[in-house]
TORKOL-4160 file (C-alpha; in steps of 0.2 Angstrom, whole numbers, padded with zeros to 4 digits, m for minus):
416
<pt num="1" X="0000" Y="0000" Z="0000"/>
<pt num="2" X="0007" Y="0016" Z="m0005"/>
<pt num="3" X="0002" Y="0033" Z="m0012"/>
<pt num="4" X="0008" Y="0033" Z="m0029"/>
<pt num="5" X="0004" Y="0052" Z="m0035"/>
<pt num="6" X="m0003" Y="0066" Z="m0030"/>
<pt num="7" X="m0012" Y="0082" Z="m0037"/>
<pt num="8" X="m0014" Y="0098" Z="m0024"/>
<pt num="9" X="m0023" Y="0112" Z="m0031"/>
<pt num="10" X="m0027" Y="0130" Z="m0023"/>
<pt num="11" X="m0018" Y="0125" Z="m0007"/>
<pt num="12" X="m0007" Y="0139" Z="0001"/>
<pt num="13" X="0007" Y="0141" Z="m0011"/>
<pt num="14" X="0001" Y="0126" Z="m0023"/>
<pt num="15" X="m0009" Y="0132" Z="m0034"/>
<pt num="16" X="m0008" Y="0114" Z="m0046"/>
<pt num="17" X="0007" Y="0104" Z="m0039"/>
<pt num="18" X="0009" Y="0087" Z="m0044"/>
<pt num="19" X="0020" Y="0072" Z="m0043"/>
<pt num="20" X="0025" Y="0054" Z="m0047"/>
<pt num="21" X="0029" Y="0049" Z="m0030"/>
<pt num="22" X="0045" Y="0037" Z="m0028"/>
<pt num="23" X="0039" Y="0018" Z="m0020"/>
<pt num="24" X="0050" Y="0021" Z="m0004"/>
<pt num="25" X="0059" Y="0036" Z="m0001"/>
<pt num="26" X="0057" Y="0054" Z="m0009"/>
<pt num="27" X="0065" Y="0070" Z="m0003"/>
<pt num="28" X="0061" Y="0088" Z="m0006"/>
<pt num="29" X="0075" Y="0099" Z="m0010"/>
<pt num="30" X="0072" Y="0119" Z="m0013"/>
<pt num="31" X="0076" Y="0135" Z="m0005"/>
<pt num="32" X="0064" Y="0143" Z="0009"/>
<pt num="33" X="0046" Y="0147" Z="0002"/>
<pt num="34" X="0047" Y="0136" Z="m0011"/>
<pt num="35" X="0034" Y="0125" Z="m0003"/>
<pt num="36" X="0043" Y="0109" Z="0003"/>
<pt num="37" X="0031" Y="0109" Z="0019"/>
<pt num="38" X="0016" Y="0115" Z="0011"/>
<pt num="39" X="0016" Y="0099" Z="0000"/>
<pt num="40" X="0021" Y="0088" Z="0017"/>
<pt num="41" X="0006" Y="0099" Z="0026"/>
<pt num="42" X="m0005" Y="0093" Z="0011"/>
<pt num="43" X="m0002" Y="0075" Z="0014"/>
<pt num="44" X="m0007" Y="0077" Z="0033"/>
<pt num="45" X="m0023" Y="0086" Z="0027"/>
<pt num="46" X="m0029" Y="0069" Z="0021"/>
<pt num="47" X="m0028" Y="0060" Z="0039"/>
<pt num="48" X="m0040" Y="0075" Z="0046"/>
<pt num="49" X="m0053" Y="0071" Z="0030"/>
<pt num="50" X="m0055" Y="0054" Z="0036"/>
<pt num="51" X="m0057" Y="0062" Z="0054"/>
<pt num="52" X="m0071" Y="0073" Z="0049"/>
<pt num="53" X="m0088" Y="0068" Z="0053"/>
<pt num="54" X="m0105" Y="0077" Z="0044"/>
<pt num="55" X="m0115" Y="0076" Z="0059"/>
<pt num="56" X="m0112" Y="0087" Z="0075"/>
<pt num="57" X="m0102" Y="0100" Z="0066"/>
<pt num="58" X="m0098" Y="0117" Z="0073"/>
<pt num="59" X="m0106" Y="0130" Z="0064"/>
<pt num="60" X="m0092" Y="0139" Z="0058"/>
<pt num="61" X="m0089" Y="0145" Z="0038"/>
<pt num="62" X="m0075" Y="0137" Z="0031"/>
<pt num="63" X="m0061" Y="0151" Z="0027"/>
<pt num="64" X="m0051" Y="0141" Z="0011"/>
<pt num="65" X="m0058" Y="0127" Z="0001"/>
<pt num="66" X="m0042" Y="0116" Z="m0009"/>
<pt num="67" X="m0042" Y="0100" Z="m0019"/>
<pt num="68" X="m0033" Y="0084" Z="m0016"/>
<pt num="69" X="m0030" Y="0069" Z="m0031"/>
<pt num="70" X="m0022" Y="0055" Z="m0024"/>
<pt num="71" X="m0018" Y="0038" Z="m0033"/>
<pt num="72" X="m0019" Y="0024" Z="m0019"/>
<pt num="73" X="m0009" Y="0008" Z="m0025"/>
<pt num="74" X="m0014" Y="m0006" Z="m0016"/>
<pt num="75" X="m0009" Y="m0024" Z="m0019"/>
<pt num="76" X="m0002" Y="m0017" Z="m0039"/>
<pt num="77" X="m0019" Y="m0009" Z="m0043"/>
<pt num="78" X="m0023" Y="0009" Z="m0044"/>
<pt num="79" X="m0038" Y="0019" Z="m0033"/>
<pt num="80" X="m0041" Y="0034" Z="m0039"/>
<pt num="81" X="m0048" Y="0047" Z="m0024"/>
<pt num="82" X="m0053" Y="0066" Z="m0025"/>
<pt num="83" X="m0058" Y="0077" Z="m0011"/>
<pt num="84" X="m0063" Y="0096" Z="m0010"/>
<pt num="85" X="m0058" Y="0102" Z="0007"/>
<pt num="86" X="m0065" Y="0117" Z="0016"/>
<pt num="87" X="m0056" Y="0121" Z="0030"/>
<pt num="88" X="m0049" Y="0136" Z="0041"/>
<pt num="89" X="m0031" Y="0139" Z="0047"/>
<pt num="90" X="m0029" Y="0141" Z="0066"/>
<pt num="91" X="m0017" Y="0153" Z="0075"/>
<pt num="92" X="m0003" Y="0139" Z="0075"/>
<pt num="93" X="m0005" Y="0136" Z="0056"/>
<pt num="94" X="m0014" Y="0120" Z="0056"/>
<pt num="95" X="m0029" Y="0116" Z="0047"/>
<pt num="96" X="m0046" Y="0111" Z="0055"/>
<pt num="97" X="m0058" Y="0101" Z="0039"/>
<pt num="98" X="m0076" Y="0110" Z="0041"/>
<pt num="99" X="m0082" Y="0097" Z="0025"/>
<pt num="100" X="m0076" Y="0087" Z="0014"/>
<pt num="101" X="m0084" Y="0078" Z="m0004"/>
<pt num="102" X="m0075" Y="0062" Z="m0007"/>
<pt num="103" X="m0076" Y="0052" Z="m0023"/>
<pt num="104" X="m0069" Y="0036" Z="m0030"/>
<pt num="105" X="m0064" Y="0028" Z="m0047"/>
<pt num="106" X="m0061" Y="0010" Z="m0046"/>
<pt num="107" X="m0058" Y="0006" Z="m0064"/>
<pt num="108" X="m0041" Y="m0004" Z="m0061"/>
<pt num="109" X="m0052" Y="m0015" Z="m0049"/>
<pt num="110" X="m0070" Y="m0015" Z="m0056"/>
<pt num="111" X="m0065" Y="m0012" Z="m0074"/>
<pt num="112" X="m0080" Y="0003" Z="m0075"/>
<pt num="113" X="m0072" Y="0020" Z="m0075"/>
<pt num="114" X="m0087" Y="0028" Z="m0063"/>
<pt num="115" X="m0082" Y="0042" Z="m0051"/>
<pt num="116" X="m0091" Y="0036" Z="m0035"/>
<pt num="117" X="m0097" Y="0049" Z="m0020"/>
<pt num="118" X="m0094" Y="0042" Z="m0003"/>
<pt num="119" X="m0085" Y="0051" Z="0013"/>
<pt num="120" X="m0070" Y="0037" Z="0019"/>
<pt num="121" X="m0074" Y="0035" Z="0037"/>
<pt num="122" X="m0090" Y="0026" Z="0030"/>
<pt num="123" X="m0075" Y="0011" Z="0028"/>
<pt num="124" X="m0072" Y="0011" Z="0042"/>
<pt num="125" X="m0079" Y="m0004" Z="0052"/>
<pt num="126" X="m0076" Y="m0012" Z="0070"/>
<pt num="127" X="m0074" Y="m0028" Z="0064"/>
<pt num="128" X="m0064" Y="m0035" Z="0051"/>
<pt num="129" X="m0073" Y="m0052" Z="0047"/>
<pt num="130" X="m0077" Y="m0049" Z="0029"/>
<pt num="131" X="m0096" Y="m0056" Z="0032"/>
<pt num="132" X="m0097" Y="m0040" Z="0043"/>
<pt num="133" X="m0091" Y="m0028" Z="0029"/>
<pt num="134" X="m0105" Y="m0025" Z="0019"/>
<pt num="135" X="m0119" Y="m0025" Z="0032"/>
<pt num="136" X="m0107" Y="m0012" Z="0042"/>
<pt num="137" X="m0105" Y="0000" Z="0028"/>
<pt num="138" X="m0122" Y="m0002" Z="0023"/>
<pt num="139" X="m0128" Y="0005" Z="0042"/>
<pt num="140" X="m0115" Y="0018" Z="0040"/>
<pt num="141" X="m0119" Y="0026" Z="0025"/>
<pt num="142" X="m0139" Y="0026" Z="0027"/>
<pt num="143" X="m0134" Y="0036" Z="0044"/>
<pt num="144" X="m0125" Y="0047" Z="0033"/>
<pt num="145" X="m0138" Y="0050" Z="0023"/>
<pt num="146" X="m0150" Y="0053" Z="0035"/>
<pt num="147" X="m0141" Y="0066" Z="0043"/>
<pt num="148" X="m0141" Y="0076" Z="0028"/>
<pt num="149" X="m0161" Y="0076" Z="0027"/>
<pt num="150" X="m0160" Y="0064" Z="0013"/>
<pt num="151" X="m0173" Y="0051" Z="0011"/>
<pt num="152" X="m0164" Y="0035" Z="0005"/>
<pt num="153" X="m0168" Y="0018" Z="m0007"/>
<pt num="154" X="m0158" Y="0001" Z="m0010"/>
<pt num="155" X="m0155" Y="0008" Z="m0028"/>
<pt num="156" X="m0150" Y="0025" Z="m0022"/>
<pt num="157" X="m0132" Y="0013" Z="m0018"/>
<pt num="158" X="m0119" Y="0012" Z="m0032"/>
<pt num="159" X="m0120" Y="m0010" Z="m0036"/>
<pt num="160" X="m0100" Y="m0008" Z="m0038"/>
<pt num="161" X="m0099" Y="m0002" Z="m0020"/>
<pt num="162" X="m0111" Y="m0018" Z="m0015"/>
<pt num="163" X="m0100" Y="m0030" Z="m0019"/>
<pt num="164" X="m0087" Y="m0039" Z="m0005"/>
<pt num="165" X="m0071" Y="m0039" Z="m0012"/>
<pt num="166" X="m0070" Y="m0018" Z="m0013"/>
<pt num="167" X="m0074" Y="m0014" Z="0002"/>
<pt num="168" X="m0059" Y="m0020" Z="0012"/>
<pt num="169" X="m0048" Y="m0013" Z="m0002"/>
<pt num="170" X="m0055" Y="0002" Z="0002"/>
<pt num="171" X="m0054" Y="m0001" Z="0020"/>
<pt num="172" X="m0036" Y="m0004" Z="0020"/>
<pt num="173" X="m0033" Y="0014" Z="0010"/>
<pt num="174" X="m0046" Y="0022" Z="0026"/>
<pt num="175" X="m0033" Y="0013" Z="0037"/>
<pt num="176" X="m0018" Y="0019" Z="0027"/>
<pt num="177" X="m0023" Y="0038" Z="0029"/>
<pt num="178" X="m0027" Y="0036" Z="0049"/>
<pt num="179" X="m0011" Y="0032" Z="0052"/>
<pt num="180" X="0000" Y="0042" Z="0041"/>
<pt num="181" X="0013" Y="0054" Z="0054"/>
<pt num="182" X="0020" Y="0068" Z="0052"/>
<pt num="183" X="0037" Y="0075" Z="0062"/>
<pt num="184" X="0041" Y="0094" Z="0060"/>
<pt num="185" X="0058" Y="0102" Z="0061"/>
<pt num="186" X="0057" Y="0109" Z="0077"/>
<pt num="187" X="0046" Y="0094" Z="0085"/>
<pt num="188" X="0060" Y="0087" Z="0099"/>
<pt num="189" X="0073" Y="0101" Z="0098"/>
<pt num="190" X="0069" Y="0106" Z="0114"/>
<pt num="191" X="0073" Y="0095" Z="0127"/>
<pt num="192" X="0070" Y="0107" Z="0143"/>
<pt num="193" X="0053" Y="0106" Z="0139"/>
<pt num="194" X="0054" Y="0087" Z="0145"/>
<pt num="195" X="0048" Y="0084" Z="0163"/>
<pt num="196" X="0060" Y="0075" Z="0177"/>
<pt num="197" X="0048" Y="0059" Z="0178"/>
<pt num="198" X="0031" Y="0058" Z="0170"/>
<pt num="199" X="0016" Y="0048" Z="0182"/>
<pt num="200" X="0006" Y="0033" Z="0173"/>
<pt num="201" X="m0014" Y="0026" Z="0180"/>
<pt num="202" X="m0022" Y="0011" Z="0177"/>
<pt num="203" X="m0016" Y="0005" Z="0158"/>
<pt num="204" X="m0002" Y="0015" Z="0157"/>
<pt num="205" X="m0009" Y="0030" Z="0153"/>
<pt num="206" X="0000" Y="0047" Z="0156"/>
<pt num="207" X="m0005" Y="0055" Z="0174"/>
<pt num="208" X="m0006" Y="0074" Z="0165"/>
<pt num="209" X="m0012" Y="0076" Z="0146"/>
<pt num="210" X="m0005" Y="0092" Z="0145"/>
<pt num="211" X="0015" Y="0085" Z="0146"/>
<pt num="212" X="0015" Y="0089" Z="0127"/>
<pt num="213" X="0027" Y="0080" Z="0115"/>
<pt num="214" X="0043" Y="0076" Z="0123"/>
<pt num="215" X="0033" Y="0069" Z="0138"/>
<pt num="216" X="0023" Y="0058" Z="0129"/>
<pt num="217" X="0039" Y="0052" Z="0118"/>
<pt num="218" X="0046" Y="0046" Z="0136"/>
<pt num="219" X="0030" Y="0038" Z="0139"/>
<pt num="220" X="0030" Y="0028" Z="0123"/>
<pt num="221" X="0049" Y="0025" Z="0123"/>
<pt num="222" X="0043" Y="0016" Z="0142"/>
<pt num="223" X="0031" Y="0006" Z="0138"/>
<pt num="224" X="0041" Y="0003" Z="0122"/>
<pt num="225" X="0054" Y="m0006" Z="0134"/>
<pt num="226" X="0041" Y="m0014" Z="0146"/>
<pt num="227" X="0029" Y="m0022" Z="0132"/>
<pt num="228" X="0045" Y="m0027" Z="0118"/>
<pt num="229" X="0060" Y="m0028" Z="0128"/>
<pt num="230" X="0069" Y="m0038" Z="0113"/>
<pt num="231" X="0063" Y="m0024" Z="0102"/>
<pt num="232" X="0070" Y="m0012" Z="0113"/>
<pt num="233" X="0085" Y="m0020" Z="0117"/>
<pt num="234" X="0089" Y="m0018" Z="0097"/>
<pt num="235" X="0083" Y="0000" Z="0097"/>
<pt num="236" X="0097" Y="0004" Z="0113"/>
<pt num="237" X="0110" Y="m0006" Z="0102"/>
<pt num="238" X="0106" Y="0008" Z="0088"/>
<pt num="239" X="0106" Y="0021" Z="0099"/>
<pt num="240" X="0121" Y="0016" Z="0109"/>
<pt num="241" X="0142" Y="0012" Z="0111"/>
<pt num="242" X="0138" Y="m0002" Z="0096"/>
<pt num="243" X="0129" Y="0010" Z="0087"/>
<pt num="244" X="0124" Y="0030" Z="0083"/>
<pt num="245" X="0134" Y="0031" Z="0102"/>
<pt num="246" X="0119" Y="0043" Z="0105"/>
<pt num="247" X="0121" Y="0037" Z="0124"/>
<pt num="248" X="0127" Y="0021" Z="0134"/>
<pt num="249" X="0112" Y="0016" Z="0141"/>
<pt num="250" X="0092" Y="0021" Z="0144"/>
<pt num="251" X="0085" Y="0015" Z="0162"/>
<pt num="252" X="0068" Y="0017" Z="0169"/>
<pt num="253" X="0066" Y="0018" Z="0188"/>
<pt num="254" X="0046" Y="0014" Z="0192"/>
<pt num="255" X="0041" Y="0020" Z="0209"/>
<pt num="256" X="0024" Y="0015" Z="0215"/>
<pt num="257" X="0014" Y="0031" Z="0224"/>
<pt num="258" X="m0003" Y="0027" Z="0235"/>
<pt num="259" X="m0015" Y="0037" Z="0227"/>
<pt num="260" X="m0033" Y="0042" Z="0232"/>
<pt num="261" X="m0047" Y="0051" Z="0224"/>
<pt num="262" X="m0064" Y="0059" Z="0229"/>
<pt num="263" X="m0082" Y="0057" Z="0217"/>
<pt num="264" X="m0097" Y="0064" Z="0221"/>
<pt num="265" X="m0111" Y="0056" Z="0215"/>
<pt num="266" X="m0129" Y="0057" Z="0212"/>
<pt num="267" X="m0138" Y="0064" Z="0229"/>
<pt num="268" X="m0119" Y="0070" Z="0235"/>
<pt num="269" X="m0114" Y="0054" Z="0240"/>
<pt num="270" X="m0095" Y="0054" Z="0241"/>
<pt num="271" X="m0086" Y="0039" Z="0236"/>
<pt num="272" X="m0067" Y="0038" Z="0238"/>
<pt num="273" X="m0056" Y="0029" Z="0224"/>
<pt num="274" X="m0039" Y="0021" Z="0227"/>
<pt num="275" X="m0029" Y="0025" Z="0210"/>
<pt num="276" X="m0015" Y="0015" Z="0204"/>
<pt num="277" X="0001" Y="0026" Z="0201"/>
<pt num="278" X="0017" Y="0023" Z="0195"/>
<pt num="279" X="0030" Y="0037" Z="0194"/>
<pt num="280" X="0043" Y="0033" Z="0180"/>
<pt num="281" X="0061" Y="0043" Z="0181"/>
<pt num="282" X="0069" Y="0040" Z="0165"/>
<pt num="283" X="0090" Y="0042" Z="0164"/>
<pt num="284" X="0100" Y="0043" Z="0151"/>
<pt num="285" X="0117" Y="0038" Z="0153"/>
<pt num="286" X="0133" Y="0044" Z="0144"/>
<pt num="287" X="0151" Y="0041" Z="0152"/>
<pt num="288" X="0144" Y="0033" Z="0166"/>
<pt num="289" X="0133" Y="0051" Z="0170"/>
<pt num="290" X="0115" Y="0048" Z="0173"/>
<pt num="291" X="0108" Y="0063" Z="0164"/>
<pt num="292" X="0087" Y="0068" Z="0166"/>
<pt num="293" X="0081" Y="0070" Z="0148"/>
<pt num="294" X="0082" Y="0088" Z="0148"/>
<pt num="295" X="0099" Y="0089" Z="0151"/>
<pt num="296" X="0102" Y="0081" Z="0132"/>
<pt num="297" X="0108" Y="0091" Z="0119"/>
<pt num="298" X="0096" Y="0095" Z="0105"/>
<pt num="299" X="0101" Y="0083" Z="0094"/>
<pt num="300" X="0105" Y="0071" Z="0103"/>
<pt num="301" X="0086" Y="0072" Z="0110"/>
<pt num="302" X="0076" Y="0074" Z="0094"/>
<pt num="303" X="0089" Y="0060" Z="0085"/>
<pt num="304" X="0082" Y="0046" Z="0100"/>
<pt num="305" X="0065" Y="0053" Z="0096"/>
<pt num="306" X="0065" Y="0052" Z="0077"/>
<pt num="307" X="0073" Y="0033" Z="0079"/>
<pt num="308" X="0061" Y="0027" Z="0091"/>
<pt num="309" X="0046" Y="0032" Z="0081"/>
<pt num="310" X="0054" Y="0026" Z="0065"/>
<pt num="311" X="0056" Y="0009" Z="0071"/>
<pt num="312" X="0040" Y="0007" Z="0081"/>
<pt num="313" X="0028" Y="0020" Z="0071"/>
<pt num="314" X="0012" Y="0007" Z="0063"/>
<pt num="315" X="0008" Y="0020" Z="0048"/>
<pt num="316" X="0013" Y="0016" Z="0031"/>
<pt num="317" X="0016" Y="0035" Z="0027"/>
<pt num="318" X="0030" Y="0044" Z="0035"/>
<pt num="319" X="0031" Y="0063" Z="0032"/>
<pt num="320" X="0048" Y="0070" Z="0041"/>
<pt num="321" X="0055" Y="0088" Z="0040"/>
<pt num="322" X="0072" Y="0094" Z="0037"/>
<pt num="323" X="0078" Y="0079" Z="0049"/>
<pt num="324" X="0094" Y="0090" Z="0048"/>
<pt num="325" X="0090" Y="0102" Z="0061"/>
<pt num="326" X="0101" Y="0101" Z="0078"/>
<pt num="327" X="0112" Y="0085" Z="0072"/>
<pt num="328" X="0130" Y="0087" Z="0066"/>
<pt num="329" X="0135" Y="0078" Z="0051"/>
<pt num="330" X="0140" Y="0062" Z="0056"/>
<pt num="331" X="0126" Y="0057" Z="0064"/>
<pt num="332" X="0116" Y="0065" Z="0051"/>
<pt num="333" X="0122" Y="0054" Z="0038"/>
<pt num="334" X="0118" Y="0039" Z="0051"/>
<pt num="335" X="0102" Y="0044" Z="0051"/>
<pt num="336" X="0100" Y="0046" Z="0033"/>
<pt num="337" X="0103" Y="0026" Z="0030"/>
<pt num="338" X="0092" Y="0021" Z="0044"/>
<pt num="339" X="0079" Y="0032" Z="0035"/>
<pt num="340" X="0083" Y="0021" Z="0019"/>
<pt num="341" X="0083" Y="0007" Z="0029"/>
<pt num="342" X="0064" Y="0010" Z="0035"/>
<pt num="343" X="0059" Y="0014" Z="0019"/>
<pt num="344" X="0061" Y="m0002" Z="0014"/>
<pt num="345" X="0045" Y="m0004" Z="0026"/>
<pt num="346" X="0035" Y="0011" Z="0024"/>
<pt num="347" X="0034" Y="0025" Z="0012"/>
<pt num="348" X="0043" Y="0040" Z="0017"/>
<pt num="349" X="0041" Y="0058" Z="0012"/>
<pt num="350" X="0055" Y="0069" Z="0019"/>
<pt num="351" X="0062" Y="0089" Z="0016"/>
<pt num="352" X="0080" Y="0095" Z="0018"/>
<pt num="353" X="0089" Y="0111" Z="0015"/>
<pt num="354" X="0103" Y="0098" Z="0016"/>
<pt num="355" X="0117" Y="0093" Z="0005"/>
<pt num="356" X="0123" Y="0080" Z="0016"/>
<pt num="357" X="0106" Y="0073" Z="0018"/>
<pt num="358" X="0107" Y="0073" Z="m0003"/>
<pt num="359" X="0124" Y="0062" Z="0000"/>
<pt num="360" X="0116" Y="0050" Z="0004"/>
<pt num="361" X="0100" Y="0047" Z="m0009"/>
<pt num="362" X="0101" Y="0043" Z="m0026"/>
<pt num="363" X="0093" Y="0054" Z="m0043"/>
<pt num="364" X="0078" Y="0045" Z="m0042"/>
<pt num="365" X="0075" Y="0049" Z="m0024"/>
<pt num="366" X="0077" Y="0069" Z="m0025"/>
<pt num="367" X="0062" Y="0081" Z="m0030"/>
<pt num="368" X="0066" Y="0100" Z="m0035"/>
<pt num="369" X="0054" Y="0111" Z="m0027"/>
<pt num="370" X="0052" Y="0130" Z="m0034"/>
<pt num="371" X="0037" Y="0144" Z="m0031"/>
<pt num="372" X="0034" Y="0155" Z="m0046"/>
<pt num="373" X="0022" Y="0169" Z="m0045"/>
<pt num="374" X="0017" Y="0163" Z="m0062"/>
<pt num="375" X="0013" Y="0144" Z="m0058"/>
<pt num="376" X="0016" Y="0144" Z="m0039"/>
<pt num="377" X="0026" Y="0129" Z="m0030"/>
<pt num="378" X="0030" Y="0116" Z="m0044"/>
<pt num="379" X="0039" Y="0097" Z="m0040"/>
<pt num="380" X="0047" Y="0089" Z="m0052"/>
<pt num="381" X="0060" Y="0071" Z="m0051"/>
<pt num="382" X="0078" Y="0079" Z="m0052"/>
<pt num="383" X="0077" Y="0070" Z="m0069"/>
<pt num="384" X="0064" Y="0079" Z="m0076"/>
<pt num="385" X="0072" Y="0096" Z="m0069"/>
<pt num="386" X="0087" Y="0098" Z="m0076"/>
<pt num="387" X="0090" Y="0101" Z="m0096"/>
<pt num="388" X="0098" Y="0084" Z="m0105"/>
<pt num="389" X="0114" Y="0092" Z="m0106"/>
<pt num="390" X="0114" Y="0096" Z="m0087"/>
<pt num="391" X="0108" Y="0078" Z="m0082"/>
<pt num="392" X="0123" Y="0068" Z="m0094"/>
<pt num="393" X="0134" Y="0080" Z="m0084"/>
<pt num="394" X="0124" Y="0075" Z="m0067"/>
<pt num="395" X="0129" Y="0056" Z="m0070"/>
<pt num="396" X="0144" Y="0058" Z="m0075"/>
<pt num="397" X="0148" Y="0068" Z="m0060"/>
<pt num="398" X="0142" Y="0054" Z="m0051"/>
<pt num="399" X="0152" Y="0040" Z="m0058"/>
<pt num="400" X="0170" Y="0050" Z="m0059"/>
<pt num="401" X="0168" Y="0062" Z="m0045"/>
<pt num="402" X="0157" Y="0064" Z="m0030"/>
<pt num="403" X="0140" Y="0062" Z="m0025"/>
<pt num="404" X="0123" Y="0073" Z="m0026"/>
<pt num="405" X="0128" Y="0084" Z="m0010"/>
<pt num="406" X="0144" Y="0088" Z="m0019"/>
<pt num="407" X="0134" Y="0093" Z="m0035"/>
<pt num="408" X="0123" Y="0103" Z="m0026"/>
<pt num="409" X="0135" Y="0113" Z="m0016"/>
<pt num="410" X="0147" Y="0118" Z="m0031"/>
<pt num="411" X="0138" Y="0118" Z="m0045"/>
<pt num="412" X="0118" Y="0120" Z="m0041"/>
<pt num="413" X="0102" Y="0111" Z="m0049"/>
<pt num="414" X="0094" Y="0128" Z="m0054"/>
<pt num="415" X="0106" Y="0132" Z="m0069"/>
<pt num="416" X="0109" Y="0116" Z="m0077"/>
């Protein structure tokens, strides 16, 4: 399962961007403004579609409305999938859907080339028993309806969406998008925002929602250790004197706490709960120094992090910007072959301002990325953006003399 190409239209700088997306890795080279992380931003807008729900909606008016085409492969047959998007942009520059129209074309599958309207979430079922499927979408999609005032017949649903076999392709592309992550630049580059010790209830939840990020990475990079400890034996020899030499050793000292908690219930009766509470300290230790998280360095912190939900991250879709940022070469080209590495398991989507981060890919890898008042942010393969004559003398670069970083830093993709 992977997303083969995509079209964004009137989306913050793209006003018609498109691209042929590489299988397992593809990296978005460009200067600032371009639109590297409005493509990246796009991606992420298709996890809120699927999110967004037509009933119990607030009453805001959606600010921007865009467009996104996207080519689903699945299993070597293409799914075709459009959706208009009317969303606003909150204070922090993220984007909150207000509605959506979906639509499908299941030609490669069915053979009929018939553009079908259908929000995703209606694939997505509880149980995944295929004599459930059908029934479960069926109940779905008449709620649907019904929300909208529409009055509703078995005719009024399209025979190709009736039939078994399409619905758990279309329910592992709902699944695809769910789970698809994104890591910003500046996501883990501050450790002192990272608490001492972080508290965990019943089921290993966190204590406080409000830790933020860096908490919750020290709450997943626990449990990571507790529920796969083979797993993460591997993850430390990565991170440690074997491997990236990030730090010796990671250690977790659990401490039981007695908890109690008052409810007052219906007619005032008070009832006291006892609360099961674990306080977890975690230390990180280099040269035999036992370190609290926010005593790492920047990189040091952000690397763990990227490696950690590299390795364990379930979603078929990374998006990763400027991995770069905070980390000194060495390890940065490390990094850069364990992100290859992972590719190799899901598709990954990355920007760099980099040319070490270029060292490391090949042509087919590397996207050129401009804005032009003209036609706004425009992607095309490196192949496709340089002239003939400037790819023979890429190539043979390549073969006599150096690498992609090299290329970029003396002679530049935007003049050949």
């Amino acid at each position: 399962m992977r997303i083969a190409g995509f079209t964004i239209r009137n989306y913050r700088s793209c006003r018609e961007t498109s691209a042929i997306l590489h299988p397992e890795l593809s990296a978005l080279i460009g200067i600032n403004g371009s639109g590297k992380t409005n493509i990246l931003s796009a991606l992420l807008l298709l996890r809120k579609v699927i999110g967004w729900r037509p009933w119990g909606r607030s009453s805001e008016k959606a600010a921007s409305q865009c467009t996104l085409r996207i080519d689903f492969e699945v299993d070597g047959r293409t799914v075709e999938y459009e959706a208009v998007i009317d969303y606003t942009t909150t204070e922090r520059n993220t984007e909150e859907v207000i509605s959506a129209a979906e639509k499908w074309n299941l030609r490669a599958v069915t053979g009929e080339d018939q553009w079908v309207s259908f929000p995703s979430f209606l694939f997505r079922v509880r149980r995944e028993e295929p004599k459930y499927l059908l029934p479960q979408f069926i109940m779905e999609w008449k709620r649907t309806a019904l929300s909208r005032g529409a009055e509703i017949t078995p005719g009024d649903l399209p025979q190709a969406f009736m039939e078994e076999p399409i619905l758990p392709i279309l329910q592992t592309i709902q699944g695809f998008i769910s789970k698809i992550s994104y890591y910003s630049a500046s996501q883990y580059t501050n450790p002192s925002e990272c608490p001492a010790y972080i508290t965990l209830e019943e089921d290993d939840y966190l204590r406080h929602r409000n830790y933020g990020r860096h908490a919750k990475f020290l709450h997943d990079l626990y449990l990571f250790k507790e529920k796969s400890p083979d797993s993460f034996q591997e993850y430390q020899s990565i991170v440690g004197k074997q491997g990236l030499r990030l730090v010796d050793k990671i250690e977790f000292h659990p401490v039981r706490v007695p908890s109690s908690e008052v409810e007052v219930r219906t007619g005032g009766r008070i009832v006291k709960k006892e609360i099961k509470r674990v306080l977890v300290v975690p230390h990180f230790v280099i040269h035999s120094t036992k370190l609290s998280p926010s005593q790492l360095s920047e990189g040091t912190f952000k690397t763990l992090a990227v490696l950690l939900y590299l390795s364990t991250d379930v979603s078929e879709l990374l998006l990763l910007e400027e991995p770069e940022v905070c980390i000194h070469h060495g390890l940065l080209s490390s990094l850069i072959e364990l992100i290859k590495s992972y590719s190799k398991q899901k598709q990954i989507v990355l920007s760099t301002h980099s040319d070490f981060v270029l060292d490391q890919l090949a042509p087919e890898n590397v996207f050129l990325v401009s804005n032009s008042r003209s036609s706004g942010t425009v992607a095309v393969t490196l192949p496709e953006g340089l002239s003939a004559r400037g790819f023979r003398a890429l190539k043979e670069y390549l073969r006599t003399s150096g690498n992609l970083g090299e290329f970029w830093r003396h002679a530049g993709f935007e003049d050949v």
